[in-house]
C-alpha positions as CSV (number, residue, x, y, z in Angstrom):
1,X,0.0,0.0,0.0
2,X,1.4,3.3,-0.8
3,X,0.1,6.5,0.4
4,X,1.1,10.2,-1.8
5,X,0.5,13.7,-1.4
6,X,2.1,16.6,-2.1
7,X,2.8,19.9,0.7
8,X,3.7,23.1,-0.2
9,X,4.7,26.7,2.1
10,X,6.3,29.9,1.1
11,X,8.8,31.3,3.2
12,X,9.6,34.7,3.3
13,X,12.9,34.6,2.4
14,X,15.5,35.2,-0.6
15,X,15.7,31.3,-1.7
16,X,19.7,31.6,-1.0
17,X,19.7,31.8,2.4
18,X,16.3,29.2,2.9
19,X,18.9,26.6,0.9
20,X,21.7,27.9,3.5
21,X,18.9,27.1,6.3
22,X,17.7,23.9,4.6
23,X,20.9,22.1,3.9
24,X,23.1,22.1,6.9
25,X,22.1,19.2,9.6
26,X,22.8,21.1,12.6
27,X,19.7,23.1,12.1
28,X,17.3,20.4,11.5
29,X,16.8,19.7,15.4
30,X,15.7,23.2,15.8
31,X,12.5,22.6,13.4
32,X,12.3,19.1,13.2
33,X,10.1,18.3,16.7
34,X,11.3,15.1,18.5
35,X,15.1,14.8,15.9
36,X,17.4,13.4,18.8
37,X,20.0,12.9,16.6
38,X,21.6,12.9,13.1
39,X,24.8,10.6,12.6
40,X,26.5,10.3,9.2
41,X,26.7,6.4,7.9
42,X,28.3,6.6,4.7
43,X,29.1,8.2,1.5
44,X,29.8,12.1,1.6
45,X,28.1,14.4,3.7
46,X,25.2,16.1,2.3
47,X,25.6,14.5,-1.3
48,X,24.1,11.7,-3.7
49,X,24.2,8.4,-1.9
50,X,25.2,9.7,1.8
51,X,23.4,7.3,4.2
52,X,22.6,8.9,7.8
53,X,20.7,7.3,11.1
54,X,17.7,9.9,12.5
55,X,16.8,9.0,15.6
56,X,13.5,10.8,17.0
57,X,11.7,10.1,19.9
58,X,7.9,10.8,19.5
59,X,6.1,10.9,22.5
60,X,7.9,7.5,24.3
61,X,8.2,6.0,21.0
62,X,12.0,6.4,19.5
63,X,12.0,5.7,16.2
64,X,15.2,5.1,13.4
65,X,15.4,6.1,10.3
66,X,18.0,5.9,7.7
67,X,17.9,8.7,5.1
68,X,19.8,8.2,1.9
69,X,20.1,11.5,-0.3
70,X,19.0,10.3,-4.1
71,X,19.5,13.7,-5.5
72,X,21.2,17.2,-4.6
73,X,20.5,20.1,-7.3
74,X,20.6,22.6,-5.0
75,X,19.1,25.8,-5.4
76,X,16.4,23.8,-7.2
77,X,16.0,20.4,-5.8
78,X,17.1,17.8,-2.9
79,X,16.0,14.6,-3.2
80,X,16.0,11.4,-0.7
81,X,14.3,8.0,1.1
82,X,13.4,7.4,4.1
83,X,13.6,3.9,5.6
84,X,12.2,3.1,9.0
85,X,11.2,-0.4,10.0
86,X,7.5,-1.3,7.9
87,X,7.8,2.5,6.2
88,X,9.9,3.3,2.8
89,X,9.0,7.2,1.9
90,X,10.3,8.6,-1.2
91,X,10.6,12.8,-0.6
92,X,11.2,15.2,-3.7
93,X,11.5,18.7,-2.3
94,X,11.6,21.8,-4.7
95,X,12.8,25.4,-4.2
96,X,11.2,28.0,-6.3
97,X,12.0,32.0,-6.1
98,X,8.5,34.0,-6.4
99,X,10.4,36.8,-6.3
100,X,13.6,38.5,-4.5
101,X,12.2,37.3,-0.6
102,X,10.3,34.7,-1.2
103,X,10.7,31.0,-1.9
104,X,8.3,28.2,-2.4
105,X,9.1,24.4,-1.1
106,X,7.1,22.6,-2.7
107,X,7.2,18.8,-1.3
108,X,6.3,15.5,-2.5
109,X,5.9,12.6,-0.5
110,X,5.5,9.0,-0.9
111,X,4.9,6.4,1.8
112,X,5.4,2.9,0.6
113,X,4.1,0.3,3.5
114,X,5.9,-2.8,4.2
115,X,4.4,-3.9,7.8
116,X,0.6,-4.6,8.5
117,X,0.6,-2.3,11.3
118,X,1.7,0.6,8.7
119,X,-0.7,-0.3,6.8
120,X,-3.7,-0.2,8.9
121,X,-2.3,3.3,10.1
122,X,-2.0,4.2,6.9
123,X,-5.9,3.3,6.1
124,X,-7.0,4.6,9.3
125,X,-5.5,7.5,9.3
126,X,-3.9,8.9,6.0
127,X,-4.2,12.8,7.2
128,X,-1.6,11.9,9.6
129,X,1.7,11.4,7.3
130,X,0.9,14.8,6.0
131,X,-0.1,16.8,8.9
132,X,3.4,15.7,9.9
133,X,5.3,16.7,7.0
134,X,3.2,20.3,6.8
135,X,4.0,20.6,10.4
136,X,7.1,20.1,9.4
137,X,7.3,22.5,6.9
138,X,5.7,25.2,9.1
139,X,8.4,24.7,11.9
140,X,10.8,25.4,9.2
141,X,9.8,28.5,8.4
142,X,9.3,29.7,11.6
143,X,12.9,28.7,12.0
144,X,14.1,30.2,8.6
145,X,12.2,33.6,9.3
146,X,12.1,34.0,12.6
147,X,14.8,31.7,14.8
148,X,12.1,30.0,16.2
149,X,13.5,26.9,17.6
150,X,11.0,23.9,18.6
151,X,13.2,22.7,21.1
152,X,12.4,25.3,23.0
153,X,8.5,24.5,23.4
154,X,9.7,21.6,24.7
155,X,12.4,22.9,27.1
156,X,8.8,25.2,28.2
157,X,6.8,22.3,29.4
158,X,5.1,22.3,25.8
159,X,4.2,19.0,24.1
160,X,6.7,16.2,22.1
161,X,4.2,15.5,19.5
């Protein structure tokens, strides 16, 4: 069973400096909710075929995933899959200017399920995969425009999830 949809956001922002945001790791705990940690596997950093372990922890749940980058064409694209135990997602991002300071990322995202118990989520609840990645999305501009890190919700007393 595969699940698809796209998400799209424009940030306020020359598309230069979102790519600047957008590709370096060190950033991606600060509007990625629940990222404990991003270790390089193999291949070279940042580039076609570099392999890296995610490890988030959602609510008491910690979850692994291995991203493997499929294709780096930065300004314009950035590429990569997604492997986590019963879940293979396929992402194609896209970086548009719509003028001087502002960029569209326009994302496209497709969940293949392996495991039963994917698949039942999946059926029973298909707005949750995207909510996720809009969330997503959202936090990064927030971050991108503002500074806003997520962390610090959480460091608040505010939720994991």
């Amino acid at each position: 069973m595969a699940l698809e949809y796209d998400t799209t956001i424009v940030i306020d922002l020359p598309r230069d400096k979102v790519i600047e945001l957008f590709d370096n790791a060190d950033n991606m705990p600060k509007w990625q909710k629940g990222l404990q940690s991003f270790e390089h596997l193999s291949g070279e950093p940042g580039q076609v075929g570099a392999k890296s372990k995610l490890v988030y922890l959602m609510g008491s749940r910690r979850l692994e995933m291995i991203e493997t980058i499929t294709r780096r064409d930065l300004p314009d694209a950035f590429d990569g899959t997604y492997d986590v135990e019963g879940v293979h997602n396929v992402v194609e991002n896209r970086f548009s200017e719509l003028g001087p300071d502002r960029t569209l990322w326009e994302s496209h995202n497709v969940f293949e399920m392996k495991s039963l118990v994917m698949k039942v989520m999946a059926f029973l609840m298909p707005g949750m995969f995207r909510k996720q990645s809009q969330k997503y999305a959202e936090d990064f501009k927030a971050f991108a425009e503002h500074g806003t890190d997520v962390r610090d919700a959480l460091r608040a007393g505010g939720q994991s999830a």
